[in-house]
C-alpha positions in Angstrom: -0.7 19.7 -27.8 -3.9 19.1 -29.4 -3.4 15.1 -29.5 -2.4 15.4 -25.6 -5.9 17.5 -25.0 -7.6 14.7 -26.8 -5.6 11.7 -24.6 -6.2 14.1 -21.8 -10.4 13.6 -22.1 -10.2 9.8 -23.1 -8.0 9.1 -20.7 -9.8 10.7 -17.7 -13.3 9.9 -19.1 -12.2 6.6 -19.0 -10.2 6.6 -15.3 -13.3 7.5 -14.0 -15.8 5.5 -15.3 -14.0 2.8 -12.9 -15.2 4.5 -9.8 -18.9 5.8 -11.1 -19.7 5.0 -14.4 -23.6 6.7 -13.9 -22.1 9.6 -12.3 -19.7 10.1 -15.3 -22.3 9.7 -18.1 -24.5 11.8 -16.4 -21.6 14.5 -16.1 -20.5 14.4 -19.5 -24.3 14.8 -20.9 -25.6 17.7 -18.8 -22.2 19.5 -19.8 -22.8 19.0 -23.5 -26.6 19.5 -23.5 -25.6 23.2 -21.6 -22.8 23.8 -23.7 -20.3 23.9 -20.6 -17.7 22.6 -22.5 -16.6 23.0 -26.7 -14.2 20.9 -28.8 -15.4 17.3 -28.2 -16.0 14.8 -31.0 -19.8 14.6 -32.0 -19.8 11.3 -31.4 -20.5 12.1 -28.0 -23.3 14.0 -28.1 -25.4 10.8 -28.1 -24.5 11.3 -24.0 -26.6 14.5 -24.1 -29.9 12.6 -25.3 -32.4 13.5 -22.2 -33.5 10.1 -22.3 -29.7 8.6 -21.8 -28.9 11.5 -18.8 -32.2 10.5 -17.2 -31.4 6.9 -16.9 -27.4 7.8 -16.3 -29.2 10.2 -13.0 -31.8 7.1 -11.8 -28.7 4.7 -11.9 -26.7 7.2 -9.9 -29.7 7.9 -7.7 -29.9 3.6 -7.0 -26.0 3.6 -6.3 -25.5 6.7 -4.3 -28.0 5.1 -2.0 -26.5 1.5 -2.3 -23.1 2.5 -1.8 -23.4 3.4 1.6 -24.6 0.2 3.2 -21.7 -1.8 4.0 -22.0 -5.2 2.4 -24.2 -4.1 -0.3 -21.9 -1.8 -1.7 -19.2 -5.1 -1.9 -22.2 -6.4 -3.6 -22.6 -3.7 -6.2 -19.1 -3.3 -7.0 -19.0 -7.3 -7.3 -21.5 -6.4 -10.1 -20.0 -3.9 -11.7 -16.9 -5.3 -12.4 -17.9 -6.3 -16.1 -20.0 -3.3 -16.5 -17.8 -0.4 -14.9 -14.7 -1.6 -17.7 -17.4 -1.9 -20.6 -18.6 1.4 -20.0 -15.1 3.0 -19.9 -14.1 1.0 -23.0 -17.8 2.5 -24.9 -16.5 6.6 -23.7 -13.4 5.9 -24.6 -14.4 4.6 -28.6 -17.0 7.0 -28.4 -14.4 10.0 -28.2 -12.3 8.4 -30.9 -15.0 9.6 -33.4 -14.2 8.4 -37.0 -10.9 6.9 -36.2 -9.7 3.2 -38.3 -10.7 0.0 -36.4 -7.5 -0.5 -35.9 -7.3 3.2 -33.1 -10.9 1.9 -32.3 -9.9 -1.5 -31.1 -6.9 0.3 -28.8 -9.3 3.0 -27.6 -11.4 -0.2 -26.4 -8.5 -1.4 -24.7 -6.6 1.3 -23.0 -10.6 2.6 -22.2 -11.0 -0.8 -20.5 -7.7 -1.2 -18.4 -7.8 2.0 -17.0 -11.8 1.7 -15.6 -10.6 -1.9 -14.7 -7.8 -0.3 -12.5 -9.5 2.1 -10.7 -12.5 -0.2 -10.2 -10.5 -2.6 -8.5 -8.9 0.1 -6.6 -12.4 1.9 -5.8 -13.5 -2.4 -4.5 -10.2 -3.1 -2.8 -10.1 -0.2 -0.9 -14.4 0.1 -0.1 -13.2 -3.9 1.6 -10.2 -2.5 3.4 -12.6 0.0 5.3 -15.0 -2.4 6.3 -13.0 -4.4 8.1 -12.9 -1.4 10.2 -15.5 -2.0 13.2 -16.3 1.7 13.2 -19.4 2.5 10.3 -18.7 6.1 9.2 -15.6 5.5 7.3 -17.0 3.7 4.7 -20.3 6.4 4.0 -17.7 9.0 4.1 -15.3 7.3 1.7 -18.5 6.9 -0.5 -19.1 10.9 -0.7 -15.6 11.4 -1.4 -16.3 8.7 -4.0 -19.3 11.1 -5.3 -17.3 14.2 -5.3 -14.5 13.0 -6.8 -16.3 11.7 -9.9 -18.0 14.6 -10.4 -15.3 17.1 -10.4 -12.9 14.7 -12.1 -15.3 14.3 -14.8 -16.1 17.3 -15.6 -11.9 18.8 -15.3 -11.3 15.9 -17.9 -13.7 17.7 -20.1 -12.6 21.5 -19.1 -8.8 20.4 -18.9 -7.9 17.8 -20.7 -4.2 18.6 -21.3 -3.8 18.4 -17.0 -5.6 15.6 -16.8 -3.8 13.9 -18.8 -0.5 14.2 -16.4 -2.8 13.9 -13.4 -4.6 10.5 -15.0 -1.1 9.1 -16.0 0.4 9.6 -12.3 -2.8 8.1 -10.7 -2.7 5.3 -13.2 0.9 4.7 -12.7 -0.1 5.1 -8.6 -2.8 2.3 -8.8 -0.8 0.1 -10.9 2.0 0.7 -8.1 0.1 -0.4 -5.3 -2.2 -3.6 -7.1 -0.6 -6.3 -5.5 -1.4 -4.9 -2.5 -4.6 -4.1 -3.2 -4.6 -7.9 -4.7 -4.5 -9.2 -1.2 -6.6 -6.9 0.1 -9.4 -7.8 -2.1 -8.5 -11.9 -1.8 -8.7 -11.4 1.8 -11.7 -9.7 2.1 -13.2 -12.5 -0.3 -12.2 -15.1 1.5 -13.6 -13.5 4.8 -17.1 -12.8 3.4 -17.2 -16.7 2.4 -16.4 -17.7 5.5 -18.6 -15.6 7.1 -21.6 -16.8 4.7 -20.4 -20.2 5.2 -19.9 -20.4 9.3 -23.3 -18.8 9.1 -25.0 -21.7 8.1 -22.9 -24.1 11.0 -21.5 -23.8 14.3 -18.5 -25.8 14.4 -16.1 -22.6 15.1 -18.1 -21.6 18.1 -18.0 -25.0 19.4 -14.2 -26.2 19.5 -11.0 -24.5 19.0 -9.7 -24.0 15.8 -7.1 -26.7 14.7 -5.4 -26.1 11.4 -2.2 -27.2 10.6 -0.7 -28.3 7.1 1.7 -30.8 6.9 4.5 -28.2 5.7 3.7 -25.7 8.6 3.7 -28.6 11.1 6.9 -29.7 9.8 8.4 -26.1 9.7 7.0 -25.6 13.0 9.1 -28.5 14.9 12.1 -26.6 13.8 11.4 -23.6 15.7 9.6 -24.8 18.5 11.2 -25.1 22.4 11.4 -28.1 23.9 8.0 -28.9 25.6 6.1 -25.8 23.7 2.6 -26.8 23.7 0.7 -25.8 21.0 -3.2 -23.9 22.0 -4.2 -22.5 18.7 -3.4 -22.9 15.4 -5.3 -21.8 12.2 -5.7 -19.2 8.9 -4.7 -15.8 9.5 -3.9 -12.3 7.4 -0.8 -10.6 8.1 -1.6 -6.4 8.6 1.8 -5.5 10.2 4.3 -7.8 10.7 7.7 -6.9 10.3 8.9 -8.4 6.8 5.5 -10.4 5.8 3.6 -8.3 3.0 0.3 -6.4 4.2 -2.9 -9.3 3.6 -0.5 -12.3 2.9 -2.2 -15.3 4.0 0.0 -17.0 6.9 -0.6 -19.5 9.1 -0.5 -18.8 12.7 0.5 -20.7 15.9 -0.3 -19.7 19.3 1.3 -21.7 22.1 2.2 -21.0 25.9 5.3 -20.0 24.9 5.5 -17.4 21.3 3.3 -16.9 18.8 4.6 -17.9 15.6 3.6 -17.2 11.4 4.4 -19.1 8.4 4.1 -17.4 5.3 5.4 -17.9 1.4 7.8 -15.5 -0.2 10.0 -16.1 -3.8 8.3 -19.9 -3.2 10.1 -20.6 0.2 8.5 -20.9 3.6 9.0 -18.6 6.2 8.3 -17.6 9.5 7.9 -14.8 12.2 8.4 -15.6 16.1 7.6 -13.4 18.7 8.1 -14.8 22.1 5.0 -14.5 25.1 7.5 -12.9 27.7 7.9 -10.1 25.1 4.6 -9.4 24.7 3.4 -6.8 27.0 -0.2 -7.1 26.1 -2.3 -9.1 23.5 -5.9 -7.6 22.5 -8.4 -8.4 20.0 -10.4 -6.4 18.6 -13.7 -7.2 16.5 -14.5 -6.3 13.0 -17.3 -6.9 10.6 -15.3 -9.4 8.6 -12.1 -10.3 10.4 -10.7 -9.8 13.6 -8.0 -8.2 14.5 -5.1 -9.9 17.2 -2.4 -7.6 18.3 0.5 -8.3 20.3 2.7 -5.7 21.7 5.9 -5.6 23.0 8.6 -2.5 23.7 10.0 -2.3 20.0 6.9 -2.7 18.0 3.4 -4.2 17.5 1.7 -7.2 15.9 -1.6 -6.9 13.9 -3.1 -10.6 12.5 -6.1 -10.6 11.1 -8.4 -13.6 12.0 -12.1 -14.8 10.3 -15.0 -12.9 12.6 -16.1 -16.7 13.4 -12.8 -18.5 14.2 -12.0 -15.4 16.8 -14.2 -16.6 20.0 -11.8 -20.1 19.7 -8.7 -18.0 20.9 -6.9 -19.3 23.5 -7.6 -17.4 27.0 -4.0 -17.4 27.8 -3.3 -14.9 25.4 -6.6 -13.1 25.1 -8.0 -13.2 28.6 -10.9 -11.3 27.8 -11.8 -13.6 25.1 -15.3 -15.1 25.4 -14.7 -18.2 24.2 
């Protein structure tokens, strides 16, 4: 049990630092300096130096403010996704103590992986929330954030033989969902550079958006009616479409007569068709990134996600209320 206790506090310690590396530092040096917690390699105590938890608190201080303004947030997690792995790799060698280089170099590794996962959960999920249009999600998501690391922290120091089940089903959890979380995080890269770039040019607001590929057009003469005229056609994210993955990148067609994706799966194209006389209503609805299309009908309902700038060149036949 004892080797499980000792997994249990490098492996939470390390979990952790993914989300809020200052926060955990900070943590684990106020609880050694007041002797809140026994049994931890000596090692350590270099993290109860008043000089290191004053600097761990200022850095805390600078994030907790940062981290809830959308946008510089993406920015700080962009940052920190070198630093947030180092720093799980440097607790978890630090709690190793006077191990062989040869456990030193593993704790490095597994100390690594595991802030690397939960930082790119922390990132993926922080952009998934801003594409919300609504601005308290993301501050509260940020105090959970704060809370979280706190008591997490400090139950890897107090329990280490639970959180070392707990840390292995979150870990297993996050490694579950990554491609997801992939996508989520490509998408809401892609969406932030085309909003820097259409920033800096007008094109999008000027004529409709034209974008086809020589595949999709191809693929697209297979489906289409005879006389289907085609009114839109660009980059789009899939959110919910039945049988496309959540964040794919598709291509999307709007004509007068369906609305039509084209997506990649096990290296084949494939599409999605839902036809305009079973949609009962199309909206869009705005977001600070990407805009979101949806189409419903009487069995189910069509989000695509569109670039904030390319939105205004949607065709008013499906989105009267477009101001385009």
């Amino acid at each position: 049990m004892e080797i499980i206790a000792k997994l249990g506090s490098l492996l939470g310690l390390s979990f952790i630092c993914g989300v809020n590396l200052y926060a955990t530092v900070a943590v684990v040096g106020l609880c050694l300096k007041h002797g809140l917690v026994q049994g931890l390699p000596p090692e350590l105590s270099v993290l109860a130096n008043d000089a290191v938890i004053f600097v761990a608190l200022f850095l805390y201080i600078v994030e907790f403010v940062i981290d809830k303004i959308p946008g510089l947030d993406t920015l700080w997690d962009t940052l920190h996704t070198v630093i947030r792995p180092l720093g799980g790799a440097l607790i978890a060698v630090l709690q190793v103590g006077e191990g062989s280089p040869a456990l030193e170099v593993i704790a490095i590794m597994i100390g690594a992986s595991l802030a690397s996962a939960a930082h790119l959960t922390k990132a993926g999920t922080r952009i998934l929330v801003q594409l919300s249009p609504e601005p308290f999600s993301n501050m509260a998501l940020s105090f959970g954030e704060d809370i979280f690391t706190v008591v997490y922290g400090y139950l890897a120091l107090a329990y280490p033989r639970w959180m070392f089940f707990i840390t292995l089903a979150l870990t297993a959890a996050v490694v579950l969902f990554l491609p997801l979380l992939f996508r989520a995080v490509s998408m809401g890269v892609r969406a932030l550079g085309h909003r820097l770039f259409s920033a800096f040019g007008g094109r999008w607001s000027e004529k409709p958006e034209m974008e086809l590929t020589c595949a999709v057009d191809s693929a697209f003469e297979n489906v289409r009616e005879d006389g289907e005229g085609i009114l839109w056609a660009g980059k789009a994210f899939a959110f919910r479409i039945p049988g496309v993955p959540r964040y794919a990148p598709v291509r999307m067609i709007l004509s007068d007569r369906a609305v039509t994706v084209f997506f990649h799966r096990f290296f084949q194209m494939r599409h999605r068709r839902l036809n305009r006389a079973e949609v009962t209503r199309a909206a869009l609805y705005p977001g600070k990134l990407v805009a979101v299309c949806a189409f419903h009908n009487a069995g189910t309902r069509w989000t695509v996600g569109v670039y904030r700038a390319v939105a205004r060149t949607l065709p008013a036949l499906w989105f009267p209320r477009n101001t385009s």
